[in-house]
PATORGU-673894 format. One record per residue (C-alpha): residue in three letters; x, y, z. Coordinates in nm, 3 decimals, decimal comma. Example, Ala and Ser with C-alpha at 12.3 -4.5 7.8 and 13.67 -1.06 7.14 Angstrom:
PATORGU-673894
aa	xx	yy	zz
ALA	1,230	-0,450	0,780
SER	1,367	-0,106	0,714
***
This chain:
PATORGU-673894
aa	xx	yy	zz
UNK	7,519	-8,163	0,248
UNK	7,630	-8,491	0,066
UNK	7,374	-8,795	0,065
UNK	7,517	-9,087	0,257
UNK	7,491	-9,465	0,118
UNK	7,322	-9,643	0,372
UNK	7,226	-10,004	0,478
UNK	6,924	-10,037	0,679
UNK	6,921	-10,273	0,892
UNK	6,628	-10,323	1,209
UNK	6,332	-10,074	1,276
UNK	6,383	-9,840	1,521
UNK	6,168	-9,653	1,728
UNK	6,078	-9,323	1,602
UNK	5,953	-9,487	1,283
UNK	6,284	-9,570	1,141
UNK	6,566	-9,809	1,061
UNK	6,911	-9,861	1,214
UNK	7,179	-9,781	1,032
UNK	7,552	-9,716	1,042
UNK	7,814	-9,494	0,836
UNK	8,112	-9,563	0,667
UNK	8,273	-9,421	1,053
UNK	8,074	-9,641	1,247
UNK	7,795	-9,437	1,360
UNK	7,478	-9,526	1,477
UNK	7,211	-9,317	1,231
UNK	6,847	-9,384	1,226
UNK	6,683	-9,329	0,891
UNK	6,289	-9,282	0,797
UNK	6,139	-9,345	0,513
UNK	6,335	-9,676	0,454
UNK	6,286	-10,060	0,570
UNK	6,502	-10,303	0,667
UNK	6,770	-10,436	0,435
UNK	6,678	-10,179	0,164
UNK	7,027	-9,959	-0,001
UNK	6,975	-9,623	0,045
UNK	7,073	-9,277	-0,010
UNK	7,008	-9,092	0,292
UNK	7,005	-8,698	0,392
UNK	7,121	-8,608	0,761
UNK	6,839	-8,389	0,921
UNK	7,047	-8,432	1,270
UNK	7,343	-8,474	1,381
UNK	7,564	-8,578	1,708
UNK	7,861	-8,695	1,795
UNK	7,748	-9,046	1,874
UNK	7,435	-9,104	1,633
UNK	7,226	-8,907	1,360
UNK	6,905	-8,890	1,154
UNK	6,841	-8,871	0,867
UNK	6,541	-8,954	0,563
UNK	6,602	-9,193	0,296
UNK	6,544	-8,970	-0,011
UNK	6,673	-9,267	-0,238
UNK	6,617	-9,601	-0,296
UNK	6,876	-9,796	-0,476
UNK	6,798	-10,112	-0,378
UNK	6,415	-10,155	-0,262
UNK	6,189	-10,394	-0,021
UNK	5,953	-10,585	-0,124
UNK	5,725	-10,494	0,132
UNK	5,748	-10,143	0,008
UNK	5,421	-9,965	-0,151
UNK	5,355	-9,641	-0,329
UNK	5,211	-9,450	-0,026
UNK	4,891	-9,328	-0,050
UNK	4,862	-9,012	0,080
UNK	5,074	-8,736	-0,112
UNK	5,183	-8,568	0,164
UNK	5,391	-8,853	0,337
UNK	5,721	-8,912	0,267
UNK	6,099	-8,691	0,308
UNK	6,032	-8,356	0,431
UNK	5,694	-8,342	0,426
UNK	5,389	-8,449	0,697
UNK	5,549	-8,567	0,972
UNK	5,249	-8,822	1,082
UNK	5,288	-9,102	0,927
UNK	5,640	-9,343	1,003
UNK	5,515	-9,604	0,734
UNK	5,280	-9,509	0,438
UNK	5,505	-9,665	0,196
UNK	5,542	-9,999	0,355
UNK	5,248	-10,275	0,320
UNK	4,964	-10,305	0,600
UNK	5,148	-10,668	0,675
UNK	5,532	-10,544	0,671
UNK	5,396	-10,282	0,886
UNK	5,301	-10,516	1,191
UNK	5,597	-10,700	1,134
UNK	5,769	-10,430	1,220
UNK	5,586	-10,385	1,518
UNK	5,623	-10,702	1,646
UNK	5,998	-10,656	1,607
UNK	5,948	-10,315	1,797
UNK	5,765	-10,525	2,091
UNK	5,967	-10,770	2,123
UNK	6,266	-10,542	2,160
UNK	6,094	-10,329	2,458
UNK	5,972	-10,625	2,616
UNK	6,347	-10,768	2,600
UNK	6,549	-10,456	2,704
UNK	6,281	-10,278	2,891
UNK	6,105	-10,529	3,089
UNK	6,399	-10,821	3,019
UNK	6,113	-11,051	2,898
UNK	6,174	-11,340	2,571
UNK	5,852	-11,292	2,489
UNK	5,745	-11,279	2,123
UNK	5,384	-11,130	2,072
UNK	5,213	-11,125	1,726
UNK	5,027	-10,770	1,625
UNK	4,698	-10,858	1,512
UNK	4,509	-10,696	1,261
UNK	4,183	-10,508	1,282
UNK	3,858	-10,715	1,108
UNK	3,771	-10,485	0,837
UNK	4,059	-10,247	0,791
UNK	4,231	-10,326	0,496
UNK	4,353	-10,035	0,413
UNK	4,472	-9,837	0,717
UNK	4,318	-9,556	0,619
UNK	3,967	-9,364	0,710
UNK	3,992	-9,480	1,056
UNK	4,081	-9,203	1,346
UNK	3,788	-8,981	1,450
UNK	3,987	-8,735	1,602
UNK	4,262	-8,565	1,432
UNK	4,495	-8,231	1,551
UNK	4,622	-7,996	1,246
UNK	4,808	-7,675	1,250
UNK	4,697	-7,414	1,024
UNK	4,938	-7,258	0,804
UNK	5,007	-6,867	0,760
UNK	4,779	-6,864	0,509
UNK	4,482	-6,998	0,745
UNK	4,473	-7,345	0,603
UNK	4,483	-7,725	0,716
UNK	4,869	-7,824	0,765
UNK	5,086	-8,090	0,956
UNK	5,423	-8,077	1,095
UNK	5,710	-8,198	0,943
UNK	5,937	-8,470	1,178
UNK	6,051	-8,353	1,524
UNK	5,954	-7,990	1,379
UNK	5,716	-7,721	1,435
UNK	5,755	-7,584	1,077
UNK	5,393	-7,662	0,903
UNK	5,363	-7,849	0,564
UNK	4,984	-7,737	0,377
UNK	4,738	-8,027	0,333
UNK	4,417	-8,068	0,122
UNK	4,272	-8,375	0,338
UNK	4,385	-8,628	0,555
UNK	4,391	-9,017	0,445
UNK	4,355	-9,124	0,825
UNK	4,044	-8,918	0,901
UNK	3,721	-9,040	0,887
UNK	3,486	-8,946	0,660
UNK	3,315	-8,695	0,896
UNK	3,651	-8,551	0,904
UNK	3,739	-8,558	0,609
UNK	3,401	-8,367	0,520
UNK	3,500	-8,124	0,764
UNK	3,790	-8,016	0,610
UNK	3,635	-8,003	0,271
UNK	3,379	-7,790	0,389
UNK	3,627	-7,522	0,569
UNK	3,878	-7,386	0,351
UNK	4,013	-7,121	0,568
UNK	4,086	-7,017	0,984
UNK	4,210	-6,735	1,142
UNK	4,442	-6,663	1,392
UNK	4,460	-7,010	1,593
UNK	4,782	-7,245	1,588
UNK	4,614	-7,561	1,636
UNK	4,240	-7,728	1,543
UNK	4,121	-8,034	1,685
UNK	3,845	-8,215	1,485
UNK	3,660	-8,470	1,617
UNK	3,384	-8,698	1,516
UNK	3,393	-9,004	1,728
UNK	3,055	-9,165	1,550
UNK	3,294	-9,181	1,269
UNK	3,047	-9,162	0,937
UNK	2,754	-8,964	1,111
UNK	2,840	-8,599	0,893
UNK	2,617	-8,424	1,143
UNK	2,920	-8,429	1,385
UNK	3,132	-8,251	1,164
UNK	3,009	-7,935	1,318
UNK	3,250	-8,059	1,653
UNK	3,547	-7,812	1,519
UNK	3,721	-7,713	1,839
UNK	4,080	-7,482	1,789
UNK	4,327	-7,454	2,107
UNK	4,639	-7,234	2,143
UNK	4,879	-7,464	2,250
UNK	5,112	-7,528	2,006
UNK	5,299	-7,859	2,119
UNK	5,278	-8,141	1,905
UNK	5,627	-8,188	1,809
UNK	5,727	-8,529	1,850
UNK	5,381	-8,690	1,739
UNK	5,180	-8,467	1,474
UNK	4,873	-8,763	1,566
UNK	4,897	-8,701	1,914
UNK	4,537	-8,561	1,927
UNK	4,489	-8,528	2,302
UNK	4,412	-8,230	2,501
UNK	4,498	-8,102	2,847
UNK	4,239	-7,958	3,036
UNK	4,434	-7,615	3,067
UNK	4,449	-7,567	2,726
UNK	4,290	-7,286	2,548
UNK	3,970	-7,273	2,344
UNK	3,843	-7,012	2,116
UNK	3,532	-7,209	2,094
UNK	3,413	-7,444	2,283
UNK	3,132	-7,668	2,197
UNK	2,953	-7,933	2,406
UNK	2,981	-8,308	2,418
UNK	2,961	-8,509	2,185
UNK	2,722	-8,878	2,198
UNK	2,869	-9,205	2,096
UNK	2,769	-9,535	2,138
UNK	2,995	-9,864	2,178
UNK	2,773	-10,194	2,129
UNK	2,475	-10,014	2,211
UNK	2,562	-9,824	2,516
UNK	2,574	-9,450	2,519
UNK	2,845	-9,222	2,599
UNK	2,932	-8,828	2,649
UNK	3,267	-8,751	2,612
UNK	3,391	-8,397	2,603
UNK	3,676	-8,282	2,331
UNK	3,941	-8,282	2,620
UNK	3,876	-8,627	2,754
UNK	4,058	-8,880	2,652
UNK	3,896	-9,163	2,409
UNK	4,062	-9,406	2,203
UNK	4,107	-9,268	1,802
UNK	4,064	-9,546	1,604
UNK	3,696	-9,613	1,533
UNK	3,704	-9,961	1,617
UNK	3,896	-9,934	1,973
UNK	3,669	-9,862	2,211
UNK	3,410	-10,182	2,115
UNK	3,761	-10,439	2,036
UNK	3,889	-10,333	2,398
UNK	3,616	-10,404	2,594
UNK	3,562	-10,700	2,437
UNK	3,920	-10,791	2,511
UNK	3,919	-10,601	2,867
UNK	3,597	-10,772	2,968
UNK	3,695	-11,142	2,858
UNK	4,036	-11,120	3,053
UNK	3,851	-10,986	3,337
UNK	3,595	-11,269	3,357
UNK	3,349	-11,093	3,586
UNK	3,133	-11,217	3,826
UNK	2,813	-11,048	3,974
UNK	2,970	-10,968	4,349
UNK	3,293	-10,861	4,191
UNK	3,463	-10,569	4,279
UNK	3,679	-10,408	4,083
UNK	3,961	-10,081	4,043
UNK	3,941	-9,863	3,762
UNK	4,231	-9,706	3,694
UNK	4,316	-9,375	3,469
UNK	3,876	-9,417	3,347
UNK	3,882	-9,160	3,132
UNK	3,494	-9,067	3,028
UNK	3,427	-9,449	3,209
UNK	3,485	-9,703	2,879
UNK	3,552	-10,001	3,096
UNK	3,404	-9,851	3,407
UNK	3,001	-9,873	3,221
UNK	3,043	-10,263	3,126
UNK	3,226	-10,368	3,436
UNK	2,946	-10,163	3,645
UNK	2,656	-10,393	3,478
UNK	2,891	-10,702	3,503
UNK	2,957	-10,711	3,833
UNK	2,569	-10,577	3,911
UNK	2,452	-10,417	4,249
UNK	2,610	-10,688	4,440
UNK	2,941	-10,580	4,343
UNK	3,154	-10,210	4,324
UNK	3,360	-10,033	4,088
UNK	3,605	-9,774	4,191
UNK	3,705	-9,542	3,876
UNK	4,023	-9,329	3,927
UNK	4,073	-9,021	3,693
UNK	4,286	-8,756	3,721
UNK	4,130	-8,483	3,483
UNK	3,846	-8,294	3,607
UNK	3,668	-8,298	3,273
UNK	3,677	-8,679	3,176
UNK	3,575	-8,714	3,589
UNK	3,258	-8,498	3,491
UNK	3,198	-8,733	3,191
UNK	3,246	-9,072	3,367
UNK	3,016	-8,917	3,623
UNK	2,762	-8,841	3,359
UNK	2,814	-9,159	3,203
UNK	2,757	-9,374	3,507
UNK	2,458	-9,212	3,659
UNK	2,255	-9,538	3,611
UNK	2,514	-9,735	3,813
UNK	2,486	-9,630	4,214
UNK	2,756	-9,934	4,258
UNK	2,983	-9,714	4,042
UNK	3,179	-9,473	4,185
UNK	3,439	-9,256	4,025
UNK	3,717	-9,037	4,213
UNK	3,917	-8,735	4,061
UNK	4,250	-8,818	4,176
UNK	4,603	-8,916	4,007
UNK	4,678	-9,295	4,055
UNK	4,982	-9,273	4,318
UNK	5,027	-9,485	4,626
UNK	4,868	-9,244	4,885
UNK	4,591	-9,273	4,655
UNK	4,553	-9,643	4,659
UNK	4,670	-9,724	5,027
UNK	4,341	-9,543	5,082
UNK	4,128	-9,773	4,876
UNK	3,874	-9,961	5,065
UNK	4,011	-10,296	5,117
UNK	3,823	-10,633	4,957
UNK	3,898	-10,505	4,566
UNK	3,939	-10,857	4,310
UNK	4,027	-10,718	4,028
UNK	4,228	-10,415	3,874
UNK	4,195	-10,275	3,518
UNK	4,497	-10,055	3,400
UNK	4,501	-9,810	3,094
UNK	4,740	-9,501	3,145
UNK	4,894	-9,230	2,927
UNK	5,211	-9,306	2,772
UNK	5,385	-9,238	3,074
UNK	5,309	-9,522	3,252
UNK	5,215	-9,602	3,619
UNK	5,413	-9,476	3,919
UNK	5,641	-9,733	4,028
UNK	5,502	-9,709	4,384
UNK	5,103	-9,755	4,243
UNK	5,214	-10,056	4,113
UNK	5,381	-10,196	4,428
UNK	5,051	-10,068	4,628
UNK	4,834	-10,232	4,401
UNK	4,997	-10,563	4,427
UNK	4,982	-10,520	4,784
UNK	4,586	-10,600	4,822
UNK	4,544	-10,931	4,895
UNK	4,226	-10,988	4,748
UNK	4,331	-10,901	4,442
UNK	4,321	-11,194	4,141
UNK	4,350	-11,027	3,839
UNK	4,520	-10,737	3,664
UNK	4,463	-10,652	3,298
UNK	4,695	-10,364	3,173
UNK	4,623	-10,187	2,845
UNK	4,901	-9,958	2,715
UNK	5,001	-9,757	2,395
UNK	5,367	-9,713	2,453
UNK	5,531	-10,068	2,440
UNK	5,847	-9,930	2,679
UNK	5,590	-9,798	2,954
UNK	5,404	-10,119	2,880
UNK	5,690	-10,363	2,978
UNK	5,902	-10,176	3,233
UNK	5,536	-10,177	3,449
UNK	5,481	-10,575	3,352
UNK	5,843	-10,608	3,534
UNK	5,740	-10,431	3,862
UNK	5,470	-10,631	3,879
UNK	5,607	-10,971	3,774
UNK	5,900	-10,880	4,022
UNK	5,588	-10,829	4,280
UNK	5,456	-11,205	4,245
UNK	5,246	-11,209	3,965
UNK	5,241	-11,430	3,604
UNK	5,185	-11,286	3,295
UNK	4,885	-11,498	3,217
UNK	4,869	-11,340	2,814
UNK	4,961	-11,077	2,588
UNK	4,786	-10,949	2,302
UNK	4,877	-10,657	2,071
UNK	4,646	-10,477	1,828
UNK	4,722	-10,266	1,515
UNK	4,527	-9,966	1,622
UNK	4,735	-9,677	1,463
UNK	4,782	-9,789	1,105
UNK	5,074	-9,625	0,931
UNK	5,256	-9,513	1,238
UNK	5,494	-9,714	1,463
UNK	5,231	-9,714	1,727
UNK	5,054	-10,010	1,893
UNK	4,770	-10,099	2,168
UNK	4,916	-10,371	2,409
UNK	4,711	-10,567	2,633
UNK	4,829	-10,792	2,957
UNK	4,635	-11,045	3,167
UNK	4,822	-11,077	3,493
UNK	4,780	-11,340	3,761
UNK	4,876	-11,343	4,123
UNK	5,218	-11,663	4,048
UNK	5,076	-11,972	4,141
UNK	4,725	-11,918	4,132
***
């Protein structure tokens, strides 16, 4: 297939560039960044638009970099959208990402910078859980882009080093199609023993999407494992969810907490708690005097937030989805909402219900999919309430990925 000649023009989602051909159509090329020449391969094609990898550059960025990891780039891993642009260029192109979703999603001019993480200057070493495939051969792979064919690997740049150990120290598996490592206290190597393989073989879109159902298949099973964020303990069981990066979970309750602005008395709605991240800080910030209702829909991070709350009576935590029957059955009087869903977002009709409550002041909404993210800001701005701030973190370094944060305020108040 001939190489086209290319001119990339503004990042795309998917971890590309937009582009058009000498016909007029739309193609969206990886590996590239924006006003680079390139010579681009089609790896699909429609009548209307195509992809395609950059496999060329004639006329280069200067915010591109060697990449670092030798397994990135045209045809190989498919995990990482930007290991050969620099840690800056790559929030840039973020922002421009966010600002775009915000605009056609959520029809918001709102401009919001990334920020970076204090400390990571690199991008690298950070994720303490990780999903691999493993080859014919029984060895650590990845997937290639929007594929299920598996590309070998020695070691993984964005592991941790308890990770990383781990797959030093286990050269070969048998007869599984995924493995799931996770070491969540990041350095401590006596957690590289967590090694955890499932059957499900689904990661085709996102390589790094390292989450579990609760369905899912293991071969062996091992117990939770103990982390601490600023000095308070946690269980958290390989198929609950918990955010990757090592730094998350202590930067967003910092951030979740100081939007909030708790008082003892305080009650307060949970909202997809997971293990119970947010749900263990707001419990001792609002004190006896006040309540926390945590709403989780998977039975296994339910048991964990459970666990993790014991010492909280004032805590209580339901195993339900978040949908409006749900919530029109919440005890009335709550003042403030916290909101951190899969990528999927929150049902339209949750969101209206929510609003609803009277007595509620204050809604923060954390989100990793920026499209999600606005189109709920919308339904809720279009319900009465003012986007009080909007903060974005770079918490997946070297993909197109981003952790979004929104205070919301009833308009007015």
């Amino acid at each position: 297939m001939p190489l086209l000649e290319l001119t990339l023009g503004n990042p795309a989602n998917g971890g590309g560039c937009v582009a058009r051909d000498s016909s007029g159509r739309v193609v969206f090329v990886r590996h590239g960044l924006p006003g680079e020449r390139v010579l681009a391969r089609l790896t699909e094609e429609h009548p209307k638009w195509a992809r395609a990898d950059a496999v060329e550059i004639l006329e280069p960025s200067p915010d591109r970099v060697t990449p670092p990891c030798v397994f990135s780039g045209p045809g190989n891993c498919g995990g990482c959208d930007y290991q050969h642009v620099s840690l800056e260029a790559q929030r840039e192109l973020k922002r421009q990402l966010l600002k775009e979703q915000l605009r056609r999603v959520g029809k918001f001019d709102l401009d919001v910078t990334v920020e970076s993480i204090s400390g990571d200057n690199s991008g690298l070493g950070t994720r303490t859980r990780l999903r691999f495939g493993i080859s014919d051969s029984g060895t650590f792979a990845m997937r290639r882009h929007r594929s299920h064919e598996l590309i070998e690997i020695t070691t993984c740049l964005l592991g941790n080093d308890a990770i990383k150990n781990v797959m030093q120290e286990h050269e070969y598996f048998e007869g599984n199609d995924d493995l799931l490592i996770i070491a969540l206290n990041g350095n401590d190597v006596a957690l590289t023993r967590r090694v955890h393989f499932v059957t499900e073989n689904d990661a085709l879109d996102d390589p790094f999407d390292d989450q579990i159902d609760d369905d899912d298949d293991f071969e062996e099973m091992e117990e939770t494992q103990h982390t601490s964020v600023d000095g308070v303990d946690f269980d958290v069981s390989p198929t609950t969810f918990w955010q990757s990066h090592i730094q998350a979970p202590s930067l967003l309750v910092e951030r979740v907490l100081a939007a909030l602005s708790l008082s003892p008395g305080d009650r307060v709605l949970d909202l997809y708690c997971g293990a119970g991240l947010f749900t263990k800080f707001i419990a001792h910030a609002v004190g006896p005097e006040g309540f926390v209702l945590g709403i989780e829909g998977s039975t296994t991070a339910t048991r964990d937030a459970e666990e993790n709350l014991t010492a909280f009576p004032w805590a209580v935590i339901q195993e339900s989805s978040v949908s409006t029957s749900v919530l029109a059955r919440a005890s009335e009087g709550f003042t403030h909402a916290v909101l951190d869903p899969p990528r999927s977002g929150v049902d339209a009709g949750a969101l209206r219900t929510l609003s609803a409550m009277n007595t509620l002041t204050t809604i923060v909404s954390v989100s990793c999919d920026p499209a999600t993210f606005a189109r709920d800001l919308r339904i809720l701005v279009d319900e009465g309430w003012e986007i009080s701030s909007l903060r974005a973190f770079d918490l997946f370094p070297m993909t197109e990925h981003i952790e979004c944060l929104a205070v919301l305020l009833r308009d007015g108040e």
